[in-house]
C-alpha positions as CSV (number, residue, x, y, z in Angstrom):
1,X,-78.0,-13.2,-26.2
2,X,-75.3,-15.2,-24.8
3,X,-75.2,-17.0,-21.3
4,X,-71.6,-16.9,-20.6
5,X,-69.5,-14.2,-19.9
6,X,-65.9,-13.9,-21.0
7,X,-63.1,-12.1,-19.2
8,X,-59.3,-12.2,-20.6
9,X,-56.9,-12.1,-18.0
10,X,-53.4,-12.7,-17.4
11,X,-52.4,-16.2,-14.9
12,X,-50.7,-14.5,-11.5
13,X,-49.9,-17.6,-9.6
14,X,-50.1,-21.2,-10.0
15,X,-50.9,-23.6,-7.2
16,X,-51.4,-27.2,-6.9
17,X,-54.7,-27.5,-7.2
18,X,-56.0,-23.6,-8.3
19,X,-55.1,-20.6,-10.5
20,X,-54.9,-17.2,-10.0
21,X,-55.9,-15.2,-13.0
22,X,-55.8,-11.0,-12.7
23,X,-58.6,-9.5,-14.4
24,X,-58.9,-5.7,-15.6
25,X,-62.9,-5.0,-14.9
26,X,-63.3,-1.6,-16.7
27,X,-66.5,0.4,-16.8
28,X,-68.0,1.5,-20.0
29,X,-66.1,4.6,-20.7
30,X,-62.7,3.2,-19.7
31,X,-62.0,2.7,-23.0
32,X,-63.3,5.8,-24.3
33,X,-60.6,8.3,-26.3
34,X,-61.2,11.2,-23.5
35,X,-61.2,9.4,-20.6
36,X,-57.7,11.6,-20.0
37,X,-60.3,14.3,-20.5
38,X,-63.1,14.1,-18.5
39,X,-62.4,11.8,-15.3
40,X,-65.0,9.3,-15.4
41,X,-63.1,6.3,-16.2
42,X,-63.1,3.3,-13.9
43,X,-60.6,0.3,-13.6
44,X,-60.0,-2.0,-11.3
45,X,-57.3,-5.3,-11.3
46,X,-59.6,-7.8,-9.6
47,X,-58.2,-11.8,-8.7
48,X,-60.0,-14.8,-9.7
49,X,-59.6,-18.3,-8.0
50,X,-60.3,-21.0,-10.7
51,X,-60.2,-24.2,-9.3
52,X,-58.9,-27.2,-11.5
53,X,-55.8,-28.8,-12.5
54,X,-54.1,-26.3,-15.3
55,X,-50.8,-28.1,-15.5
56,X,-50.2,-26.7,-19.4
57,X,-50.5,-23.4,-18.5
58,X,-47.4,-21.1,-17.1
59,X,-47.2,-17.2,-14.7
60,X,-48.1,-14.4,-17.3
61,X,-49.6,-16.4,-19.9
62,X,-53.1,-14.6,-21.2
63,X,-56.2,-16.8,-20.9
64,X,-59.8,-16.3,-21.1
65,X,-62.0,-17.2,-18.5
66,X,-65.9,-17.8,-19.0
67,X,-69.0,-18.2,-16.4
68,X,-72.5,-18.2,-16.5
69,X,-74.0,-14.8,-16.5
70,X,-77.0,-15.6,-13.8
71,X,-73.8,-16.1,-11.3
72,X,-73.2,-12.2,-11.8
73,X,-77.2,-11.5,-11.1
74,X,-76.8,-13.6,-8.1
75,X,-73.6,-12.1,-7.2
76,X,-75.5,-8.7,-7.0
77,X,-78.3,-10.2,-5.1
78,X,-76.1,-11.6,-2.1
79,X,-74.1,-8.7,-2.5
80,X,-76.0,-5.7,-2.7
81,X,-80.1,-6.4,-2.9
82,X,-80.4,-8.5,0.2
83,X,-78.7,-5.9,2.2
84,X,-80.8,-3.7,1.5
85,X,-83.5,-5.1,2.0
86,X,-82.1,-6.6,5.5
87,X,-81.6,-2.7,6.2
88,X,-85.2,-2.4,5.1
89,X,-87.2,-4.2,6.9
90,X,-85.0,-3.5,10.1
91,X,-85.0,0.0,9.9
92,X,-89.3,-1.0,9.5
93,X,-89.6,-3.8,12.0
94,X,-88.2,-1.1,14.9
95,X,-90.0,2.1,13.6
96,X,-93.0,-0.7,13.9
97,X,-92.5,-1.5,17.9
98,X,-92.5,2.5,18.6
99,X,-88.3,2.6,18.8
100,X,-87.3,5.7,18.2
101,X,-85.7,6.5,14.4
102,X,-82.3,6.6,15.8
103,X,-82.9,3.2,17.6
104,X,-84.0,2.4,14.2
105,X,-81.3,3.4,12.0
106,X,-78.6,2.2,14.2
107,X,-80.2,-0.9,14.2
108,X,-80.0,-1.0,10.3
109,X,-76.7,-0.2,10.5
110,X,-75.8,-2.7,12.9
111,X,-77.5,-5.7,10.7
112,X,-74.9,-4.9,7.5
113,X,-72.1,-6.3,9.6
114,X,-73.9,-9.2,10.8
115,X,-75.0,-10.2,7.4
116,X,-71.1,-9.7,5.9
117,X,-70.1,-12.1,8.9
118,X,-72.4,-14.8,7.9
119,X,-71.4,-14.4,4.2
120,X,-67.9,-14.8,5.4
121,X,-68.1,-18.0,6.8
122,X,-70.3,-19.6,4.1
123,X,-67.5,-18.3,1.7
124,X,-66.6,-22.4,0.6
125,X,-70.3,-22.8,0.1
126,X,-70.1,-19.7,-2.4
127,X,-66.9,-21.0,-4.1
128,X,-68.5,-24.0,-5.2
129,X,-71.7,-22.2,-6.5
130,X,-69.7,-19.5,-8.6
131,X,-67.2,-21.6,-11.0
132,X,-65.5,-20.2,-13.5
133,X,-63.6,-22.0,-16.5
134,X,-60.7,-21.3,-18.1
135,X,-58.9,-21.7,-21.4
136,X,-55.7,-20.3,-23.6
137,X,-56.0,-17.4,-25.8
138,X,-55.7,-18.2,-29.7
């Protein structure tokens, strides 16, 4: 089993000192011959920031782009399984000290956008933990 992932992608935009590479993330049964059929199919055109200096490559040109596949188990972590369990133990802690279960719930709800907030400004942190590399397509 491998421990890099590989995504081809097409180069949007070029700057200085990053690239901008459009990636078609499909699920399983996007490429499947009755998708028309059946409705299930998923796809989404998703941007990713690749810092470096790419001066060889050009707009539209198709590269592949690799990174480690424990970044996409901690992607999930920060972006979905800590949540949760920040909902959790929230929704807990207040049931706990005798609030009542609305009290409770809003107060789960109310953590989610407190948490996104903080994940938002430690963004440039993040950046330099997920880094992706980048290369032309043969």
């Amino acid at each position: 089993m491998s421990d890099t992932i590989y995504h081809t992608g097409i180069i949007e935009r070029i700057d200085r000192d990053k690239v901008y590479v459009k990636i078609i993330q499909q699920s399983a049964c996007a490429g499947c011959h009755a998708k028309s059929m059946c409705g299930m199919s998923e796809c989404k055109n998703l941007i990713v920031e690749i810092e470096g200096n790419y001066d060889s490559f050009k707009v539209n040109e198709s590269v592949e782009i690799e990174g480690q596949s424990s970044l996409g188990y901690q992607a999930v972590f920060y972006a979905f399984v800590l949540p949760l369990l920040l909902v959790l133990g929230t929704v807990i802690f207040f049931i706990e000290t005798n609030r009542s279960e609305l009290v409770s719930a809003f107060a789960g709800i109310a953590v989610l956008p407190v948490y996104y907030i903080v994940l938002y400004f430690f963004r440039d942190k993040f950046k330099k933990k997920f880094v992706f590399a980048m290369k032309k397509l043969n």
